[in-house]
MARMI-250665 format. One record per residue (C-alpha): residue number from 1; residue in one letter; x, y, z. Coordinates in Angstrom, 1 decimal. Each point is the difference from the previous one (the first is absolute). Example, Ala and Ser with C-alpha at 12.3 -4.5 7.8 and 13.67 -1.06 7.14 Angstrom:
BEGIN
+-----+------+--------+--------+--------+
: seq : type :   east :  north :     up :
+-----+------+--------+--------+--------+
:   1 :    A :   12.3 :   -4.5 :    7.8 :
:   2 :    S :    1.4 :    3.4 :   -0.7 :
+-----+------+--------+--------+--------+
// end
This chain:
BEGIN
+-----+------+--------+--------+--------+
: seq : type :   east :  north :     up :
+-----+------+--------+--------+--------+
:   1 :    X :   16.1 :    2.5 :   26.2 :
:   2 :    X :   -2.0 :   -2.3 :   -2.2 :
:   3 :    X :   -3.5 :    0.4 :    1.0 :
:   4 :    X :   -3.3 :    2.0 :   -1.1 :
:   5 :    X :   -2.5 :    1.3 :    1.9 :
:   6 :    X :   -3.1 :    1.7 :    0.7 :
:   7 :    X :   -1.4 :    1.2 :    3.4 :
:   8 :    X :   -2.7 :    2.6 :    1.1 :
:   9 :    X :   -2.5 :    0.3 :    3.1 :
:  10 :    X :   -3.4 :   -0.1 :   -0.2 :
:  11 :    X :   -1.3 :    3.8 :    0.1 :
:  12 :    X :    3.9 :    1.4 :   -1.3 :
:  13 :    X :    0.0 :    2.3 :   -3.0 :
:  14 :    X :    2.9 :   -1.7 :   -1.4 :
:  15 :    X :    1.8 :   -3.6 :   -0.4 :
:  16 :    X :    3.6 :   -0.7 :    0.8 :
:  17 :    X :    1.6 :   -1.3 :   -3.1 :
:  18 :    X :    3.7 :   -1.8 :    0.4 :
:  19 :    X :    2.1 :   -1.2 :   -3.2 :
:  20 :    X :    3.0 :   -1.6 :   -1.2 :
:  21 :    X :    2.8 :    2.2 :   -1.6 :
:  22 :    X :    0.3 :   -0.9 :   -4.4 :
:  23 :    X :   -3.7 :   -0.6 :   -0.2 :
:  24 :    X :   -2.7 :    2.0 :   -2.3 :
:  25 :    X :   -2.6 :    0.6 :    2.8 :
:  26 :    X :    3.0 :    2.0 :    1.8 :
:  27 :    X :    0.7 :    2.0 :   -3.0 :
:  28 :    X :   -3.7 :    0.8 :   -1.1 :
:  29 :    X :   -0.7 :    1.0 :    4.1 :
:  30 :    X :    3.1 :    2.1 :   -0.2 :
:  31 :    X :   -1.4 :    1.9 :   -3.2 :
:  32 :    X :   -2.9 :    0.2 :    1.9 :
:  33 :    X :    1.2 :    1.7 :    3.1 :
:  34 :    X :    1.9 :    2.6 :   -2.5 :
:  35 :    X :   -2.9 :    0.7 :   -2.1 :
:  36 :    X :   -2.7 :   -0.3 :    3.2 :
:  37 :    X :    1.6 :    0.7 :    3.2 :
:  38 :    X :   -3.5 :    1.0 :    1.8 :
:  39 :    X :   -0.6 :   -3.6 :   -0.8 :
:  40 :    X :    2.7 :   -2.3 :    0.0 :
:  41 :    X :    2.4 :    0.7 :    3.1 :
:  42 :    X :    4.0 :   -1.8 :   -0.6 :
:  43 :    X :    0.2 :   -0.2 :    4.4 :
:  44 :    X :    3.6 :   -2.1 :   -0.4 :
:  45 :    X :    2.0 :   -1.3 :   -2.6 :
:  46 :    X :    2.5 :   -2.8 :    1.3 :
:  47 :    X :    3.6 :   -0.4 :   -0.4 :
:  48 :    X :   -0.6 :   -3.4 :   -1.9 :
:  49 :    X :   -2.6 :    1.9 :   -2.3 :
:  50 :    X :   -3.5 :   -1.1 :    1.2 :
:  51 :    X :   -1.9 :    2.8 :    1.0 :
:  52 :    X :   -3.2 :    0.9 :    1.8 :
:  53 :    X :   -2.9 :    1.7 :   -1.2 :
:  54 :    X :   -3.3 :    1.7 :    1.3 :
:  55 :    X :   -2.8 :   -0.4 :   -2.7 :
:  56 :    X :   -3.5 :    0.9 :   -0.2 :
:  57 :    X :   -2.0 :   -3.0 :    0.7 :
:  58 :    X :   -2.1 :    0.5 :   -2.9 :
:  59 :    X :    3.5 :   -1.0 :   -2.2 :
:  60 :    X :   -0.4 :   -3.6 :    1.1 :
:  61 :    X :   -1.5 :   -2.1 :   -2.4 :
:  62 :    X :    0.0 :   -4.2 :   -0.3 :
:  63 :    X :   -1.0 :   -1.5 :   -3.2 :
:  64 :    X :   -0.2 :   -3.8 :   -0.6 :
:  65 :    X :    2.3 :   -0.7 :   -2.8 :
:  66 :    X :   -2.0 :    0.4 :   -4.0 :
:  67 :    X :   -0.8 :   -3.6 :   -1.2 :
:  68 :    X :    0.8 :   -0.1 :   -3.8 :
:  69 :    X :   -0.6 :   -2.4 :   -2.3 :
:  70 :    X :    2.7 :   -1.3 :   -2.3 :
:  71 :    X :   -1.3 :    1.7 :   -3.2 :
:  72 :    X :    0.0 :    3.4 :    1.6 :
:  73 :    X :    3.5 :   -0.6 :    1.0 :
:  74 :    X :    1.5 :   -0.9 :   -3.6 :
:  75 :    X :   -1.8 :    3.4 :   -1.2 :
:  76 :    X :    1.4 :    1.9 :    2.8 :
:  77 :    X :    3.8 :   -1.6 :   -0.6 :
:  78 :    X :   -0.9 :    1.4 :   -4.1 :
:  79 :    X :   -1.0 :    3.3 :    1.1 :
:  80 :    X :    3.3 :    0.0 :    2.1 :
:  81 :    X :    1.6 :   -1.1 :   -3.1 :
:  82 :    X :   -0.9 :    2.2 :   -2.3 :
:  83 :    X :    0.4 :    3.3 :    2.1 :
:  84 :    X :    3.3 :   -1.2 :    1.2 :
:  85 :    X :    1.2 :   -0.3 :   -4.1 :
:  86 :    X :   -2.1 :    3.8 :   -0.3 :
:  87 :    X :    2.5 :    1.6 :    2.7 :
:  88 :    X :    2.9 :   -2.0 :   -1.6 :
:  89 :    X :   -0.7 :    0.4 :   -2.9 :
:  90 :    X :    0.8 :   -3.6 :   -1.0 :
:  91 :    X :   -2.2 :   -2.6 :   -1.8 :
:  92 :    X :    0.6 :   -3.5 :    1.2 :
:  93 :    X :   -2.5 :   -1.4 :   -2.6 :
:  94 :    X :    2.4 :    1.1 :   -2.7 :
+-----+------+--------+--------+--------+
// end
């Protein structure tokens, strides 16, 4: 299956959730049925490796994109920079 998607009735306590096998919104819903089963209910997991979830309505949140300006991303890519050299421990400027 290749598709995403999102489907709850007016009045239900709880939105169907169905994703693709590989992708991070499978894995974080999985963690979340493990580490919040009242909440997050696994109801089938397919043999290609999309699944389908019950969530709590209340879980569903859209967000239009941030807009940022082309300054704020050059200090964002240097503040990626410089913590990626801190955990290697490398210094690229050198």
């Amino acid at each position: 299956m290749n598709e995403f998607c999102i489907e709850w009735l007016k009045g239900a306590d709880y939105a169907g959730v169905t994703v693709q096998s590989g992708t991070a919104l499978k894995s974080k819903l999985m963690r979340y049925a493990e580490s919040r089963p009242d909440e997050v209910k696994v109801i089938a997991e397919n043999e290609d490796g999309s699944a389908y979830f019950h969530i709590p309505i209340s879980y569903i949140k859209l967000s239009p994109p941030r807009k940022v300006s082309e300054e704020q991303r050059k200090a964002a890519g240097e503040r990626f920079r410089r913590m990626w050299e801190e955990k290697k421990g490398v210094n690229y400027d050198e």
